[in-house]
MARLO-262489 format. One record per residue (C-alpha): x, y, z. Coordinates in steps of 0.2 Angstrom, whole numbers, plus 2048, in hexadecimal, padded with zeros to 3 digits. Example, Ala and Ser with C-alpha at 12.3 -4.5 7.8 and 13.67 -1.06 7.14 Angstrom:
2
83E;7EA;827
844;7FB;824
% end
This chain:
804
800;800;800
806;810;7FC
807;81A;80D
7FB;826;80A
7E9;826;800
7EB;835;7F3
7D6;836;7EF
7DD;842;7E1
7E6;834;7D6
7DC;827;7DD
7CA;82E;7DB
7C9;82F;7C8
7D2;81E;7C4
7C4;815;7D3
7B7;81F;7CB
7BA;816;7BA
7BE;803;7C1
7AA;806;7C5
7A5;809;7B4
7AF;7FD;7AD
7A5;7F1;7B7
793;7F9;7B6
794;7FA;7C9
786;804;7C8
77C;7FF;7BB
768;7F9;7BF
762;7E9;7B9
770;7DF;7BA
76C;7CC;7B7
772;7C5;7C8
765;7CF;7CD
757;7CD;7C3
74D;7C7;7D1
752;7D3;7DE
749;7DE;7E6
749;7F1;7DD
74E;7FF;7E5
74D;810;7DC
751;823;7DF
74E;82E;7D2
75C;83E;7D4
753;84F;7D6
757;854;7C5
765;865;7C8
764;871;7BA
770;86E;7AB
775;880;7AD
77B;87B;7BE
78A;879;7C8
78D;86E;7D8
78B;875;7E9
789;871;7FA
777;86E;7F8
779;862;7EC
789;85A;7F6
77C;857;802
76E;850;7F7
777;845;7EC
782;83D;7FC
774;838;804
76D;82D;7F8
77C;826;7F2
77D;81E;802
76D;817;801
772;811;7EF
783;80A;7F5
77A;804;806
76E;7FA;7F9
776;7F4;7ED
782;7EC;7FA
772;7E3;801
76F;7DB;7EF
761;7E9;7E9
75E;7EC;7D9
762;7FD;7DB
75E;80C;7CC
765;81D;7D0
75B;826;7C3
768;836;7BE
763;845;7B3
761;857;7B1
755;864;7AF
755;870;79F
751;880;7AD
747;88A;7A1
74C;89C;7A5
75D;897;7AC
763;88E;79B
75A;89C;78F
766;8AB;79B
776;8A2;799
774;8A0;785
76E;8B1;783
77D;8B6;78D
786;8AD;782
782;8B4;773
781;8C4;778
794;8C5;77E
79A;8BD;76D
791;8CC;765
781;8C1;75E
771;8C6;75A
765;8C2;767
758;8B5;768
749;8BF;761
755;8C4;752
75B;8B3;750
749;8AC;751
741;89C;75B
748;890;751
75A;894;74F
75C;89B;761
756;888;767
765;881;75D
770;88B;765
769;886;776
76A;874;773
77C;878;76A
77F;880;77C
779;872;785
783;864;77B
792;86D;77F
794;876;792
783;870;797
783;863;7A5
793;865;7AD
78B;861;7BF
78A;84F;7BA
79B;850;7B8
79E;855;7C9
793;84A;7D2
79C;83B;7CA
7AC;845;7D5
7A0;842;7E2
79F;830;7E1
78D;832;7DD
788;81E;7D6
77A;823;7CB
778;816;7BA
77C;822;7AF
779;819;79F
769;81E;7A5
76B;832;7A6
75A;83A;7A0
758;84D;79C
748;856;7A0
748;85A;78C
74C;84B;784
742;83F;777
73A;835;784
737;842;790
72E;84F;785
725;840;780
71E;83D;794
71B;850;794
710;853;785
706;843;78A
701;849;798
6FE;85B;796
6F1;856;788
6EB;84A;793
6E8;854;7A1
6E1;862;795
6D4;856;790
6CE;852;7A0
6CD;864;7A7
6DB;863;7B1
6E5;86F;7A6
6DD;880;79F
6DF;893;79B
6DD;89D;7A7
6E0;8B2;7AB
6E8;8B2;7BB
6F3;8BC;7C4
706;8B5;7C5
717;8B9;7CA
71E;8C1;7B9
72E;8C9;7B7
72F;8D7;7AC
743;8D6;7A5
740;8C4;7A3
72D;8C6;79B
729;8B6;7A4
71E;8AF;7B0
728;8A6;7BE
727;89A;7CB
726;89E;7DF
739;895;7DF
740;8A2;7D4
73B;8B2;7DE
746;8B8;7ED
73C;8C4;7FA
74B;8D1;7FC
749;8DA;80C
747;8EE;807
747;8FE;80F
738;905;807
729;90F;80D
717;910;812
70D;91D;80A
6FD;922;812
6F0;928;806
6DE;92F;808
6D1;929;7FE
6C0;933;7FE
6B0;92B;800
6A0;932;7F5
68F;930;7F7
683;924;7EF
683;933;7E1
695;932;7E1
698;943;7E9
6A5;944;7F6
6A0;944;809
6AE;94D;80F
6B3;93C;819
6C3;933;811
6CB;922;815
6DC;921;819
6E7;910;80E
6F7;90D;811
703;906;801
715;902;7FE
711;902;7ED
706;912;7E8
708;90D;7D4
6FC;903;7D6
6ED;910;7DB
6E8;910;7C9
6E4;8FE;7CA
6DA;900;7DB
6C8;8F5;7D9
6C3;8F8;7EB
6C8;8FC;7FE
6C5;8EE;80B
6C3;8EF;81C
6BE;8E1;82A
6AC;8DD;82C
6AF;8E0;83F
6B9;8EF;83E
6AC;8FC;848
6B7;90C;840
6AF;907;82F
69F;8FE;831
697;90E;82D
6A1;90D;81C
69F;8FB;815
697;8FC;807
69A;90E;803
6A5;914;7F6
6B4;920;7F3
6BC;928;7E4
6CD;922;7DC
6D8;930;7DD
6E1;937;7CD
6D4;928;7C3
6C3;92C;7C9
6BC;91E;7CA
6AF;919;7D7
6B4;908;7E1
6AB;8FF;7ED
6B0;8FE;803
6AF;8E9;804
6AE;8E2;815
6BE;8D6;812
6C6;8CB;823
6D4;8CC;818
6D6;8DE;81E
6DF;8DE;830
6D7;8EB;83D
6E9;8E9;846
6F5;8F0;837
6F5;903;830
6E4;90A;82F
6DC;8F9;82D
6D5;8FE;81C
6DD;8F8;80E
6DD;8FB;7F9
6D9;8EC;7F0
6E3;8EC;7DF
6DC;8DB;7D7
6E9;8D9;7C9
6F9;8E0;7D2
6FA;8D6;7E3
6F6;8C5;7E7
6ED;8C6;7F7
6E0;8D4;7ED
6DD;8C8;7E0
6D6;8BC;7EC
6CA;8CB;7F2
6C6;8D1;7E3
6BE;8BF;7DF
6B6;8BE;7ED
6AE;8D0;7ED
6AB;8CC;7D6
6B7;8DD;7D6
6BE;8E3;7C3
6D1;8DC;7BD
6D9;8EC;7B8
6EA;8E9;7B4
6F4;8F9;7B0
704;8F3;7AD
70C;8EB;79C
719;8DD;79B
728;8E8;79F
71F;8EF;7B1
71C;900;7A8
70C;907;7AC
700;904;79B
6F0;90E;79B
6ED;913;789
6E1;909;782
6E0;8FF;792
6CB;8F9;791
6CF;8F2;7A4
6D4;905;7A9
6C8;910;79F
6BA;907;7A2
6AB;912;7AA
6B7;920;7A9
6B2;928;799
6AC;93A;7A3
6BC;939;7AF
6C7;946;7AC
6D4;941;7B9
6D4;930;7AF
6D9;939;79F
6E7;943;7A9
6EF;935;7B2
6EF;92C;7A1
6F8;938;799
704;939;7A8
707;928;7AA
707;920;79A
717;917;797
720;91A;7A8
72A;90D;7B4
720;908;7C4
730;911;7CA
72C;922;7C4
71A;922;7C5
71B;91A;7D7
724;92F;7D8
717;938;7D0
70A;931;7D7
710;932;7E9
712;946;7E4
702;94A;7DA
6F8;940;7E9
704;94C;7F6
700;95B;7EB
6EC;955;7EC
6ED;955;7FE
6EB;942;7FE
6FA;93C;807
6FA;93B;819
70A;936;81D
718;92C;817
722;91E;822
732;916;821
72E;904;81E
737;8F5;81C
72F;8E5;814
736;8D7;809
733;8DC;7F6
733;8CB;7E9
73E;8CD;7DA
742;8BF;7CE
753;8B5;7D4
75A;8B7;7C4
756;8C6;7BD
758;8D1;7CF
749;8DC;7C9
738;8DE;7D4
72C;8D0;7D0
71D;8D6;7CB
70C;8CC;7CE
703;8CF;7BD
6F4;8CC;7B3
6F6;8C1;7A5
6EE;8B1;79C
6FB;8A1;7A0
6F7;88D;7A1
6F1;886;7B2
6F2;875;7B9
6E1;873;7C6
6ED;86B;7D3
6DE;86C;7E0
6D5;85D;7DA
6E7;857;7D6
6EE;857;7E5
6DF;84E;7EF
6E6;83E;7EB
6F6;844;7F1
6F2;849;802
6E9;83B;805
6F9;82E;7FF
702;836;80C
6F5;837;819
6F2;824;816
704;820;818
708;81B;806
713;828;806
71F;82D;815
72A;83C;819
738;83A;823
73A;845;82E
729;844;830
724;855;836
727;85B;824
716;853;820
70B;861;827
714;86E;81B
710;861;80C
6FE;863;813
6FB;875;819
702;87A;806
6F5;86A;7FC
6E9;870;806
6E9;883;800
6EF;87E;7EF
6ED;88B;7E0
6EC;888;7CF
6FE;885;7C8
704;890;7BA
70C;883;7AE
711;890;7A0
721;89B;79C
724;8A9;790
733;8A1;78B
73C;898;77B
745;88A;785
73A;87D;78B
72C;871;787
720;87A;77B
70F;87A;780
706;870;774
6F6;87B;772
6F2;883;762
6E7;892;75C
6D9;892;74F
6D5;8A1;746
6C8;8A5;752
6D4;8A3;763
6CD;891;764
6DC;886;76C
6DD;873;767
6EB;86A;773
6F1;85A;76B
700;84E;76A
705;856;75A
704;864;74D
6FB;855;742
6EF;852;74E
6EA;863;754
6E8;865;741
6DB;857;73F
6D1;85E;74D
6D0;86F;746
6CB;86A;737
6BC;85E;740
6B9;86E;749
6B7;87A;73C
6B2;86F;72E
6C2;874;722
6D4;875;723
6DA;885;72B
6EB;88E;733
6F1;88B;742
6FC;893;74E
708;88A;75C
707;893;76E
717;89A;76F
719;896;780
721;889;78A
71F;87C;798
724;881;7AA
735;876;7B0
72C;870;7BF
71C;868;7B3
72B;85D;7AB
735;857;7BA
724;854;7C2
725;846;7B6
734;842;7BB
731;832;7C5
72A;828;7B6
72E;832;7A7
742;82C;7AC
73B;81A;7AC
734;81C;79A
723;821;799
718;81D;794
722;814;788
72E;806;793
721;7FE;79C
72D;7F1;7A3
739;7FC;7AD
728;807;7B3
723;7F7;7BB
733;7F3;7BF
739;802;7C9
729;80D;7CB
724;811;7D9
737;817;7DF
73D;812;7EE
743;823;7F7
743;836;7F1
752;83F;7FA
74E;851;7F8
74E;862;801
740;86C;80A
73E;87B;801
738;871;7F1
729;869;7FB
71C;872;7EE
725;872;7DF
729;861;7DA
726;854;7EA
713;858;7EC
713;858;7D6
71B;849;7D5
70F;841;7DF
701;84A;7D8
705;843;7C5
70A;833;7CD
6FD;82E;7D2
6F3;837;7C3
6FB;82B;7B7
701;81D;7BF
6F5;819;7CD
703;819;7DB
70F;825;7E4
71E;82A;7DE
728;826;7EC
726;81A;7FD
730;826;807
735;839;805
743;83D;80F
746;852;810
758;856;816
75D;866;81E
769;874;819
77A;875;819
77F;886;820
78F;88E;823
799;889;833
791;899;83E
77E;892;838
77B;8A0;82B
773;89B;81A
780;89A;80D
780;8A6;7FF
78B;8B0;7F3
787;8C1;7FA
78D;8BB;80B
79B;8B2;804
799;8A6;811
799;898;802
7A0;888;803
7A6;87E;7F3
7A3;86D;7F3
7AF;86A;7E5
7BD;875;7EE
7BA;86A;7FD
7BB;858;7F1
7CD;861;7EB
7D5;863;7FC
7CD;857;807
7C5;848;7F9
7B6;845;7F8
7B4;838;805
7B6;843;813
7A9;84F;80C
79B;841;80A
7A0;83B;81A
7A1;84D;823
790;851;81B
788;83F;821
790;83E;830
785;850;835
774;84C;82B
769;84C;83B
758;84B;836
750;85D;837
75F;864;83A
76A;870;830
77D;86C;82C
788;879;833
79A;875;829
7AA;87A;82C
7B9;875;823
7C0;870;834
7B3;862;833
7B7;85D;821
7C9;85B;825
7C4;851;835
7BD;843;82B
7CD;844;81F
7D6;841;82E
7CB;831;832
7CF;82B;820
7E0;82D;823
7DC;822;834
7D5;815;829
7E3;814;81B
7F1;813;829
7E5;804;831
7E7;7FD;822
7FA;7FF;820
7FE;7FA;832
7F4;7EA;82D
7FC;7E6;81D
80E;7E9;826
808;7DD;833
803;7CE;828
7F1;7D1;829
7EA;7CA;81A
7DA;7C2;815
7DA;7AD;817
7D0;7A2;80D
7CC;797;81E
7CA;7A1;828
7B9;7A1;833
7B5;7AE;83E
7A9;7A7;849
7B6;799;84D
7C2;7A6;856
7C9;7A3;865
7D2;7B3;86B
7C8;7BE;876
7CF;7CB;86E
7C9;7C7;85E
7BA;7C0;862
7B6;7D2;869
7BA;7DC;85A
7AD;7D1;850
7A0;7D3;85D
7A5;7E6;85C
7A3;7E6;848
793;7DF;84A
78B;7EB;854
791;7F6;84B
789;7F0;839
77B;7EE;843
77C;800;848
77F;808;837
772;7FC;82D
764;800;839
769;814;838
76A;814;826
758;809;823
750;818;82E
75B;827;824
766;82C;834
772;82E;828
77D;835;838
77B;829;845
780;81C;835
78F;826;835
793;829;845
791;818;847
79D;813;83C
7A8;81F;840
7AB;81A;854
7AD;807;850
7BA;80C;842
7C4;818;84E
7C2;815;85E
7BF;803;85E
7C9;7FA;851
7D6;808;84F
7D7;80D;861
7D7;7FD;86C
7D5;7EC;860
7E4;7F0;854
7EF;7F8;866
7E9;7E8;870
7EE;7DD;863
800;7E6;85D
809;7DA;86B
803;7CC;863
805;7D1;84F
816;7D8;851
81C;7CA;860
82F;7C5;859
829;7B3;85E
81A;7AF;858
80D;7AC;865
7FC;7A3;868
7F0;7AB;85E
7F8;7B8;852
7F2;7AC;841
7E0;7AF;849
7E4;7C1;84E
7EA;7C5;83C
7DE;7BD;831
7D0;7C5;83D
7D9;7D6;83B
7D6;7D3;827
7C3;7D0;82A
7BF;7DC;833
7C8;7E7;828
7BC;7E1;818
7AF;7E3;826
7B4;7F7;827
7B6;7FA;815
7A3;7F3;812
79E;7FB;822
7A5;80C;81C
7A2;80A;809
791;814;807
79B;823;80F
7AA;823;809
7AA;818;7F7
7B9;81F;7F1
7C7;819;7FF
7C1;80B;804
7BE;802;7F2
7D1;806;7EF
7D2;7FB;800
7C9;7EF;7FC
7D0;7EC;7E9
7E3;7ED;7F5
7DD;7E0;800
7D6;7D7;7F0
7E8;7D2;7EA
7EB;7CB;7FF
7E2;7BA;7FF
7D3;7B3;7F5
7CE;7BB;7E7
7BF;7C9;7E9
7B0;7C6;7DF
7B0;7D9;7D8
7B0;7E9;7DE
7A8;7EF;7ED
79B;7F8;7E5
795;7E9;7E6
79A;7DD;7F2
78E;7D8;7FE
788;7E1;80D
78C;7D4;81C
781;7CE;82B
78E;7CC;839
77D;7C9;843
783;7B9;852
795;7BF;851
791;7C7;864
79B;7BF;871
796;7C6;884
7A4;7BD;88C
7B1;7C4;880
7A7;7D6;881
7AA;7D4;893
7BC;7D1;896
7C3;7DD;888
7B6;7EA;88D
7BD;7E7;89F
7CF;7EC;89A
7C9;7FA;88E
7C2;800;89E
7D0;7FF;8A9
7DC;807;89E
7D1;816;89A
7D0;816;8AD
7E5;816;8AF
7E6;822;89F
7D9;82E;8A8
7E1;82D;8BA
7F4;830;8B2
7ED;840;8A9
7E4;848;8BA
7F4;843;8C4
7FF;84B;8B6
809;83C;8B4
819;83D;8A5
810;834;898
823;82C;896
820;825;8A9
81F;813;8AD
815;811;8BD
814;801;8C0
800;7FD;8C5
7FB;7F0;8D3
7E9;7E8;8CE
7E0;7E3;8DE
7D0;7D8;8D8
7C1;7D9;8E0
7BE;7C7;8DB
7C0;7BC;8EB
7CE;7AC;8E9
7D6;7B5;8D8
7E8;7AD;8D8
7F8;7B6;8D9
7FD;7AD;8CA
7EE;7B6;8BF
7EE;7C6;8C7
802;7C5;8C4
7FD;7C3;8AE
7F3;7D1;8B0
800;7DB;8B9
80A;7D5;8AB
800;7D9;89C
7FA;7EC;8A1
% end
């Protein structure tokens, strides 16, 4: 052996002896009849590049994989990535646009798509890449992409399905929509920023059933006075005794004139501001929900870019044919950014004698994560999934127990979000991505098929001739494909075989904060489509955080590189620093300190190693453990089994950390600390003596034992140990990938337990009393052992004398 394991050479060169024999590979023969055991990968984006999150993620269930496979599963790591719609589109545009390019509308639909898939061929996917560094045994002969043939197949099929049983329509909706983007967005790609703003007061008259004024006003407060054109109504609580007198009554829109209704709303808190409220349907989610309720007008005054559109806008004008102030805030504000009209109207309202006072406010304001610009909630006409009658089933396959979540206390956020679930917005302004398969008729009628063909064949049944057609130009939301992603990576609806093989998966190892966007829809299209859940059990990991607790993140530059980590330290002691901390429901706090720990406890192992080889302590074809007769020995097995014990019970009930921990206290402070110091007199004795054949061969067992043992952890060192011990005795079968996890179970002695336990003891004691009397750790004291065992000999107390 060489004297020290160098995971940088070493790593690569193991990396490939398992691809060269399909170590991880599903459906092998010898296990045709075994038992199937399957993880689907959540999908990262192609965009993407490894970080601590993903260390985390993928660690975790290669040791279940690893753990598995060693126990003779059939064991499919399903790998893949997403096409990340709007992530994908950004880096290509950036692209072209620093060579000097013309951009994607200049280039046109079809051309830019080349370039994106030219992209993708060639940079695109580097984080598989990196979590094969990792260690990370996923089949990847099997490596699916949220785009390919088969995939896009799954997605059409079931949106057309799903459109034709009403479970998928058109809908005018209010959604987060970024206006540098020109998209719709999901809830996962807005940040709420934390912003020093303010709170502008504003006075609202009230008129008279004629509409004359009353002299009374009511006082709303806004952080967002842009939005007063698009005011519908001002709520207040049905108990609120300041305005009973009120309800029902009416004011006048300042600067639009237009006459909008006091609603009694609970929505409205009688404990915040004035407890009055303005209700702007179009422009805040929370209004929207009002404005149904109270059947108040949509008036959206905003275009696609946030600037404030009034010219021409039938939502605005209506009724307001006779305002004047209507015609004069047109002309104002025609055109402007929500920024500069947000100004002018605070200062026509202040010149009006409408603003009562203004506050400095802080509040979290959305913007878009990748664009940095203000999310605006915004009218607009997008596809919708019902996911309320969707997600009944769902709820009830976890409240029935078909599906789990460990920790389990993760299932009342799965419920408390299924339980108020809104429609979900499936489509994107965007070129890259599914397109949805819905086209127009001359008349605006949509016919959603399979296929250009087919939707032309309806057409013409619908209208009685052939006619033109035209594709909606938009395109699928990522999450509606990875939703898929359970069974679509399978093959369907096309490879029934490996569907019933491997469907329902096993586990799904995933984080929190994506609870709503994929978990609860992968069970939701699950069970749509194939009748079961997705998953048995749903196991949510916790963050890793810096070593201080705080949240990682650029802008504090408190990041943490995994890869930077797997280049000083190997990747081993990552994986194992990062299972070795995986407490359920609580977050990792890493240090490097911690990383470099566990390198250290490699470096144990390899040197156990050494001093074995150096000792003669190699593998024997006859030898039988349970036939040992040393007490010593006989301890050490009884030790390792407890021990495999330990780690497989942790790891069946995803303590990934008491597995670790597990293993890591047999390895360093039993074997290494006491078995292989107890038994040095014996394997390095100048005479031979009693026992050291027995000692040696036992030392090489438990040795394979530890390399199994630690092998989910830390893949990397200990299958170079194993393919080193390989050439030292019999011949191994394979690699260890897939040797076979052991069942040490009957190897327990109690009498052996109790008389190497008893000199542990005593030396701990001696060790403990030299370092409170300050004793020269080069001093020999010599110790007198007085037994409290009546009739003990002189000649046995004199061995023991002897031997401490």
């Amino acid at each position: 052996m060489d004297k020290t394991f160098d995971p940088a050479t070493a790593e690569g060169k193991i990396a490939r002896r398992w691809d060269e024999a399909e170590a991880f590979k599903a459906g092998r023969p010898e296990r045709a009849g075994a038992e199937p055991y399957t993880i689907v990968i959540p999908p990262p984006n192609v965009t993407g590049v490894l970080h601590m999150g993903h260390a985390l993620n993928n660690t975790l269930q290669d040791i279940l994989c690893r753990f598995e496979r060693m126990r003779g599963r059939d064991v499919l790591w399903q790998p893949g990535t997403d096409h990340a719609g709007i992530a994908t589109q950004m880096v290509v545009e950036r692209q072209l646009a620093e060579r000097g390019e013309p951009n994607r509308r200049a280039m046109g639909r079809a051309k830019f798509l080349e370039r994106v898939w030219d992209w993708k061929a060639e940079s695109g996917g580097a984080i598989v890449e990196q979590l094969r560094r990792l260690g990370a045994s996923c089949d990847w002969s099997r490596e699916r992409f949220t785009m390919d043939e088969g995939l896009s197949r799954a997605v059409v099929k079931v949106f057309v399905a799903l459109h034709k049983q009403g479970l998928i329509y058109k809908d005018k909706r209010l959604v987060n929509w970024d206006p540098k983007l020109l998209t719709a967005v999901s809830d996962i790609e807005v940040v709420q920023v934390e912003t020093k703003g303010h709170l502008w007061h504003f006075r609202y008259p009230v008129v008279d059933d004629q509409g004359q004024p009353t002299g009374e006003t009511i006082v709303v407060a806004t952080t967002r006075p842009e939005t007063i054109l698009g005011d519908a109504a001002v709520a207040v609580h049905p108990d609120d005794e300041r305005y009973t007198h009120l309800q029902g009554k009416r004011v006048r829109l300042p600067l639009v004139g237009r006459l909008i209704p006091i609603v009694a709303d609970t929505y409205s808190d009688p404990e915040k501001g004035t407890g009055a409220v303005k209700i702007t349907p179009a422009h805040d989610f929370n209004d929207f929900e009002v404005g149904r309720r109270h059947d108040l007008p949509l008036i959206n005054i905003l275009d696609a870019e946030a600037r404030l559109l009034l010219q021409g806008n039938e939502a605005f004008v209506a009724g307001l044919s006779d305002s004047t102030e209507a015609v004069a805030t047109v002309l104002h504000f025609h055109g402007l950014s929500r920024e500069e009209a947000r100004k002018r109207i605070v200062e026509l309202m202040d010149e009006m004698g409408l603003l009562e006072r203004v506050e400095p406010h802080g509040h979290a304001v959305p913007h878009g994560d990748r664009s940095g610009v203000v999310i605006e909630p915004w009218l607009t006409d997008q596809w919708y999934v019902d996911a309320k009658t969707m997600a009944a089933p769902a709820l009830a396959a976890v409240r029935d127990g078909r599906t789990r979540f460990v920790p389990k206390n993760w299932e009342k956020t799965y419920f408390d979000w299924l339980d108020n679930i809104q429609p979900w917005c499936i489509s994107r302004q965007l070129w890259w991505g599914h397109q949805i398969p819905a086209w127009y008729g001359p008349d605006g009628r949509v016919f959603v098929e399979a296929s250009e063909a087919e939707a032309l064949t309806a057409a013409g049944a619908h209208y009685g001739k052939k006619v033109d057609l035209v594709r909606d130009e938009d395109v699928l939301d990522t999450w509606f494909s990875s939703a898929l992603w359970p069974f679509s990576t399978l093959g369907w609806p096309d490879n029934e075989a490996d569907v019933a093989r491997y469907y329902p998966t096993t586990v799904l190892v995933t984080g929190f904060d994506i609870i709503f966007f994929w978990v609860a829809r992968m069970m939701m299209m699950g069970l749509h489509f194939l009748g079961e859940v997705p998953f048995r059990d749903v196991y949510m990991h916790a963050l890793v955080r810096d070593a201080k607790g705080a949240k990682m993140s650029k802008s504090k530059g408190n990041v943490i590189d995994p890869l930077a980590l797997v280049d000083e330290f190997g990747a081993d002691a990552l994986r194992f620093t990062l299972a070795a901390m995986a407490a359920q429901g609580r977050d990792i706090k890493l240090a490097t300190s911690r990383v470099e720990g566990y390198r250290n406890f490699a470096t144990k192992l390899w040197n156990a190693a050494r001093f074995a080889e150096m000792n003669g302590c190699v593998r024997s074809a006859g030898f039988d453990p349970r036939a040992t007769t040393v007490s010593l020995n006989t301890w050490i097995l009884g030790e390792a089994a407890k021990a495999q014990a330990e780690v497989t019970t942790a790891l069946e009930g995803y303590r990934f950390n008491d597995a670790a921990n597990a293993a890591y206290r047999f390895v360093w402070n039993i074997f290494c600390d006491w078995y292989l110091e107890l038994a040095k007199p014996v394997l390095q004795a100048e005479v031979p003596t009693t026992g050291k054949a027995e000692t040696q061969a036992t030392t090489a067992f438990v040795l394979d034992e530890i390399v199994k043992l630690l092998h989910p952890f830390m893949p990397f060192i200990t299958e170079e140990l194993w393919a080193i011990k390989g050439e030292q005795g019999p011949a191994r079968d394979g690699v260890l990938a897939l040797a076979t996890w052991s069942d040490l179970s009957g190897f327990e002695n109690p009498a052996a337990e109790a008389e190497i336990g008893w000199v542990v003891d005593l030396i701990s004691e001696v060790r403990s009393v030299r370092s409170e009397m300050n004793v020269p750790a080069g001093a020999q004291i010599p110790l007198v052992l007085i037994s409290e065992q009546q009739g003990e000999t002189a000649e046995r107390k004199a061995q023991w004398e002897a031997t401490i």
